[in-house]
N, C-alpha and C positions, 0 to 999 in steps of 0.2 A: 684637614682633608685625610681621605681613606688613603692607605696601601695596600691594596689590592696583587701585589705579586708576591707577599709574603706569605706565609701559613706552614701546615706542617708537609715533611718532605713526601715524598712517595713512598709506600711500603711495598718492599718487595715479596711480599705475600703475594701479593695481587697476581704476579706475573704467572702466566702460568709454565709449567715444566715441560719445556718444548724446546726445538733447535734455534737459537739467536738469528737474527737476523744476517749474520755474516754468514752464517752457513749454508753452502750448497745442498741443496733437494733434492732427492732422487724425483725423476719425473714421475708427475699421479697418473694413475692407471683412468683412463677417460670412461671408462665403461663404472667405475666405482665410483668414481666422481659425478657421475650421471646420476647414480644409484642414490646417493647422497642427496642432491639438490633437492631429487622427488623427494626425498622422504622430510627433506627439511620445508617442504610443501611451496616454497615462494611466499610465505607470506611475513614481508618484514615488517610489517605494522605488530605485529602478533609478537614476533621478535623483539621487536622495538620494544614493546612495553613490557617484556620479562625483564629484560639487560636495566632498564630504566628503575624498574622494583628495587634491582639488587644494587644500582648505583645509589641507591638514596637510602636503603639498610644500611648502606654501609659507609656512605659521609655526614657526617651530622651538619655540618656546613648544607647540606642541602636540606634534610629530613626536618631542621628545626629553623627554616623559612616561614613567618605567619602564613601567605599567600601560598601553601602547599601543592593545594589544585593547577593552581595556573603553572607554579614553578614545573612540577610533574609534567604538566602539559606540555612543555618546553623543552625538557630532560627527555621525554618519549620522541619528540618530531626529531629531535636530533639522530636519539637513538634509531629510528626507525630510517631515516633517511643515510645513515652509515651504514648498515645492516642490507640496503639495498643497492650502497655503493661495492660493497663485499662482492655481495654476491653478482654485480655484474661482472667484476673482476674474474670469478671465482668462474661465469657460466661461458665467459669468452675467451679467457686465457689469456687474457691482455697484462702487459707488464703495469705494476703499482706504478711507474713513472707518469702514468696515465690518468693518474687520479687524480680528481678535484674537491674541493673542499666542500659538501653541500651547502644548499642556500641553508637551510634550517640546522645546519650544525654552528656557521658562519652567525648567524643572527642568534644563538644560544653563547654563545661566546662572549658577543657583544652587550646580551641580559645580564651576564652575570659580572660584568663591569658596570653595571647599573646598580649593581644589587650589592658592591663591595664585597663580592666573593671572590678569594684569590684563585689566581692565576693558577696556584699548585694543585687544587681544586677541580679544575675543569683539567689538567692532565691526570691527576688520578682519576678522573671518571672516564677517563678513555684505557686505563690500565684495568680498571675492574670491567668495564665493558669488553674490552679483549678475551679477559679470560672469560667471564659470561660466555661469549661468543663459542672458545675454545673447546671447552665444556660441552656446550650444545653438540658442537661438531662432533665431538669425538663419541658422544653418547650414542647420535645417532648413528654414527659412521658403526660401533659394534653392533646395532641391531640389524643392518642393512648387508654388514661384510664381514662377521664374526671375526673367524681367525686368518682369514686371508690375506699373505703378505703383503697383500696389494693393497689393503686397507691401511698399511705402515708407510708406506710410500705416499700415501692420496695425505693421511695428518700432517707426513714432514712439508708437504709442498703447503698444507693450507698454517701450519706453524708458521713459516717462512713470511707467508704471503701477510698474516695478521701482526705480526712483529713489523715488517717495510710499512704497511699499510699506516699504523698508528704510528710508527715515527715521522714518517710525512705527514699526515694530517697536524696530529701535536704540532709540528713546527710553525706550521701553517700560521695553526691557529692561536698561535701561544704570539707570532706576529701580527695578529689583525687584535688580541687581544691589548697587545701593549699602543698598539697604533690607536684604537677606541680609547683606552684609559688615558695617555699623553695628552687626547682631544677632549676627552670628555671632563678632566680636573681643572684644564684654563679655561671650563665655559659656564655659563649663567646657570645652567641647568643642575651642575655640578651645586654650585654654591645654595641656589635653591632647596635641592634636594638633601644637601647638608643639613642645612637649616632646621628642615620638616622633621628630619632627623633625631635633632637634637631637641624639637619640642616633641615629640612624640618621645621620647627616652625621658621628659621629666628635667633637663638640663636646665642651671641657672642661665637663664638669657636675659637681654636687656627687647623687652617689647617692642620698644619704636623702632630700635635697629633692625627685631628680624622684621617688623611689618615693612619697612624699608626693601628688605632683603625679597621679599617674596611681593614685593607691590601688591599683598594685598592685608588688609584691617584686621589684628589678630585680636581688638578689643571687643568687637562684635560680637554678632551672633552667630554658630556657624552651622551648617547641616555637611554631615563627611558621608563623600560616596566614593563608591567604587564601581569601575567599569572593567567590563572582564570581557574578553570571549571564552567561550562557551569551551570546555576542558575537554578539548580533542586534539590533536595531533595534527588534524586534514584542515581544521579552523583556523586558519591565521589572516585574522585582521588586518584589513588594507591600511595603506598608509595614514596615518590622521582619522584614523575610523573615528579610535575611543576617544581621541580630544575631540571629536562635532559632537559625539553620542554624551561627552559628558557639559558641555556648551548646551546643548539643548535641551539637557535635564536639570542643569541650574537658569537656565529660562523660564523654567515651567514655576520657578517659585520666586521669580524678578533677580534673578543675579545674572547681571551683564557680563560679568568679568570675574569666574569664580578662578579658585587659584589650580593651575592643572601639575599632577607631576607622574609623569610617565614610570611605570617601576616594572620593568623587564619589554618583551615585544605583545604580551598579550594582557596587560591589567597597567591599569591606572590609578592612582589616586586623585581625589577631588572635594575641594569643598565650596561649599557657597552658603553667599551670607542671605540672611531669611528677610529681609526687610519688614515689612509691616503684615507680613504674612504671622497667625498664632502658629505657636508647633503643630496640632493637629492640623491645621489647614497644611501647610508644608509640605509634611508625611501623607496626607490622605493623595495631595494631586500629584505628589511624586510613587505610591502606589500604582496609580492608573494607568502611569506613563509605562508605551514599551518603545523600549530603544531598539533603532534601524538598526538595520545587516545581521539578525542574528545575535545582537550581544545580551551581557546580562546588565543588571543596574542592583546594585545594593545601598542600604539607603539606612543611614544611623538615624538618633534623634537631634532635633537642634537642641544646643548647650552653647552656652558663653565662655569668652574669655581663651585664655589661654588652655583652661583647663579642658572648659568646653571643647578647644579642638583636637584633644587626644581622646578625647573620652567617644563625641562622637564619631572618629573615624575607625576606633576599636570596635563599636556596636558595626558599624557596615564591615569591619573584616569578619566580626563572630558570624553573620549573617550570610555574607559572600561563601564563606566556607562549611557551612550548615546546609545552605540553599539546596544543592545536586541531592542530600540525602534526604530530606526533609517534603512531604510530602502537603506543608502550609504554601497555595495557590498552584501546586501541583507542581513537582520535581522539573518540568520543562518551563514553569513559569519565567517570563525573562527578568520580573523585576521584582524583587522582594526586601523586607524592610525588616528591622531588630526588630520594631515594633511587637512583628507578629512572630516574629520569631523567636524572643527572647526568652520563654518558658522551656522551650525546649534545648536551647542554649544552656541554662540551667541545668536542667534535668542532665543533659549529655556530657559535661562538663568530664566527667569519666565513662568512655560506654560500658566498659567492662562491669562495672558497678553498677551503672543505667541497665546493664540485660540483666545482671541476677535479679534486680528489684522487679523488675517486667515480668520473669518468670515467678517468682515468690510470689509474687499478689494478686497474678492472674493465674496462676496455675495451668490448669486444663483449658483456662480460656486462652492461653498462650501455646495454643495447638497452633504450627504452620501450615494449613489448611487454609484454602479458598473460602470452605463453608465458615469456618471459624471464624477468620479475617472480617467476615460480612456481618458476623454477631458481636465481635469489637466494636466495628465501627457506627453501629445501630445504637449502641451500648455509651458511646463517645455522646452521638446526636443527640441520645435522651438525657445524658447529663448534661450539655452544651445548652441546652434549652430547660432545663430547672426543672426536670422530672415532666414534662408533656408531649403526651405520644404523637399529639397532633402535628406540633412543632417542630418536635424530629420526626414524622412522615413527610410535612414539606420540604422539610431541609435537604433529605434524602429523594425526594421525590419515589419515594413507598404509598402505599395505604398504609391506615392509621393501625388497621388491624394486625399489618404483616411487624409493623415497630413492636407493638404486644406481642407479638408470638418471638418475634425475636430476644428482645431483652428479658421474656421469661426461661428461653435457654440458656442465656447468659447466666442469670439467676441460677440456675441450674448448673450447668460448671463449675461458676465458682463457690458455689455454698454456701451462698451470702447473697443479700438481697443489692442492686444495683438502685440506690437513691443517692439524692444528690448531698452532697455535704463530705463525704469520703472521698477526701483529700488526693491518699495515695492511691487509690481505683483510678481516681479522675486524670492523674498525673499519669498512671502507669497505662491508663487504655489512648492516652493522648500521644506518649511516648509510642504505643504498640502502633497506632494506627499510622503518624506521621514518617515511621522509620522500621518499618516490620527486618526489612533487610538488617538492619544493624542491632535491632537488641529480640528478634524472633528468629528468624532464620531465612529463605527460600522456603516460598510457600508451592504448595503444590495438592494439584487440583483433587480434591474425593466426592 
């Protein structure tokens, strides 16, 4: 079993250079304080997910989570929901004795007992989120009140107030934290998720034992998915959402009883076994399927064995976490599979090296332009369809004439004729088209 309250101590870097919590405040000037709020505009979602950025630059414990997305998402609602606990504090003058632990910083505590992230972990992201905070404040406080003494008075009371503030929370929660983990190491779900654990890590195990352990058949065949809600902050999935949503999607390929393992409040893992179903059949009616309430569905290929069930649940994490950027069934799509996503997978595997290639091969046709964009994508259809114009006008739903006029601009940009068989064209306009955002830039209209 994990231990989860270990890890490294807190660095006092973090803290930022303000009066300790024992220290009396001279009282803040209500007219600056006012000045301040406006300018810090109300909006702690906006808040939330800067503090959130800089908590996960700055712990690798968090930053080097497979499930990044969803973790983020979890790391933001907290942040955001402390950020708005502040600031009531801050707009009513109410004493910190007053404050409660939010639900969604409460239930991010509890993730990260799921997730075998230490205890030291979630208090230093409440130490870097402080100063985040501190920072902010005091940035804006010099734009809003210059040199005005009264702007010395307004930091020493909100220093005060962000020092009580996080040491009650922390405590809080550094208790509900030890309270989940005592519960959650003597129970089924623990030993489960161990297990999954350690065949996913490649560990020598004894097969009958762990299929024992997870009641379910690990010599089979197996398809890994994952269920997610959708990476916001405001999204959080009702109780037992993602166990129906992933129940009803190993339904769809005859598994009665696929194996579920809950991993933080907003993502699950899952697999099911394929019975007399081939793989493409599988994948094809698990494509089709969209899952209730909102959520998403990521979907590996079926593989056997033991090995099989690492391999397929790595394809639906490369997938799950591709999916938001990737423009294969369309970026809001809710359900998508390595299948079709596996090239680009590839291809991305570094963006940084995925956008010079993009821009080296495309050149001028890797203009961020609206117009541009539209001569890519015309350029994608006519190689997708083996060089026919006709084939990329239906596909696109163009006339046959406008795909010609297009791909001959294409032509034109890049100083080189657009036929099929060029590999890295094909590669680099597939890349351009599916992810302009990540390896082109912000396009914008001419």
């Amino acid at each position: 079993m994990f231990d989860p309250v270990g890890g490294p101590p807190m660095l006092t870097q973090d803290l930022p250079t303000a009066l300790p919590r024992s220290a009396v405040a001279t009282a803040p000037s209500p007219e600056v304080m006012r000045e301040l709020l406006a300018a810090l505009g109300g909006d702690s979602a906006a808040h939330g997910r800067r503090m959130a950025t800089s908590v996960h630059q700055r712990i690798p414990e968090l930053s080097d989570v497979a499930e990044q997305r969803a973790l983020f998402a979890e790391t933001e609602a907290s942040c955001a929901a402390n950020v708005t606990e502040i600031m009531r504090l801050l707009e009513s003058g109410l004493p910190v004795s007053d404050v409660t632990v939010p639900d969604a910083a409460r239930d991010y505590a509890v993730s990260l007992v799921h997730r075998r992230i230490p205890l030291a972990v979630l208090l230093r992201a409440y130490r870097i989120g402080q100063n985040h905070l501190w920072l902010t404040f005091a940035e804006r406080l010099r734009l809003v009140a210059g040199d005005d003494p009264a702007s010395v008075q307004t930091m020493e009371s909100i220093a005060s107030l962000l020092f009580e503030y996080v040491d009650r929370v922390s405590d809080k929660l550094a208790a509900i934290y030890q309270q989940e983990r005592d519960q959650w190491v003597r129970s089924a779900s623990a030993v489960r998720i161990e297990t999954v654990r350690e065949l996913l890590d490649g560990a020598a195990i004894d097969v009958g034992v762990a299929s024992q352990r997870l009641v379910y058949e690990l010599r089979g065949r197996h398809l890994g998915l994952i269920v997610s809600a959708a990476p916001s902050p405001e999204l959080v999935p009702q109780p037992g959402a993602l166990e129906r949503a992933a129940v009803a999607a190993a339904g769809i390929v005859g598994c009665k009883d696929p194996l579920l393992v809950p991993v933080g409040t907003s993502i699950l893992w899952a697999w099911a076994a394929t019975g007399e179903l081939t793989d493409a059949e599988a994948v094809e009616r698990l494509e089709q399927h969209v899952p209730r309430g909102g959520l998403r569905l990521a979907i590996g290929r079926p593989a056997p064995g033991v090995d099989g069930f690492r391999v397929t649940h790595e394809e639906a994490q490369h997938a799950a976490e591709l999916h938001p950027d990737a423009g294969v069934g369309g970026p809001d799509a809710p359900t998508v599979s390595y299948r079709a996503m596996e090239l680009l997978s590839l291809l991305t595997a570094d963006f940084e090296r995925s956008r010079r290639f993009v821009q080296r091969e495309l050149g001028p046709l890797a203009a961020p332009d609206d117009a541009t964009a539209r001569l890519r994508e015309t350029a994608l259809a006519f190689l997708d369809h083996g060089g026919s114009h006709l084939a990329a006008a239906q596909a696109l739903h163009l006339h046959k004439n406008t795909v010609y006029t297009r791909v001959r601009r294409a032509e034109r940009s890049l100083g080189s004729p657009v036929v099929p068989g060029r590999a890295a064209l094909h590669a680099a306009l597939t890349l351009a088209v599916a992810m302009p955002h990540r390896v082109i830039g912000e396009q914008t209209a001419h």
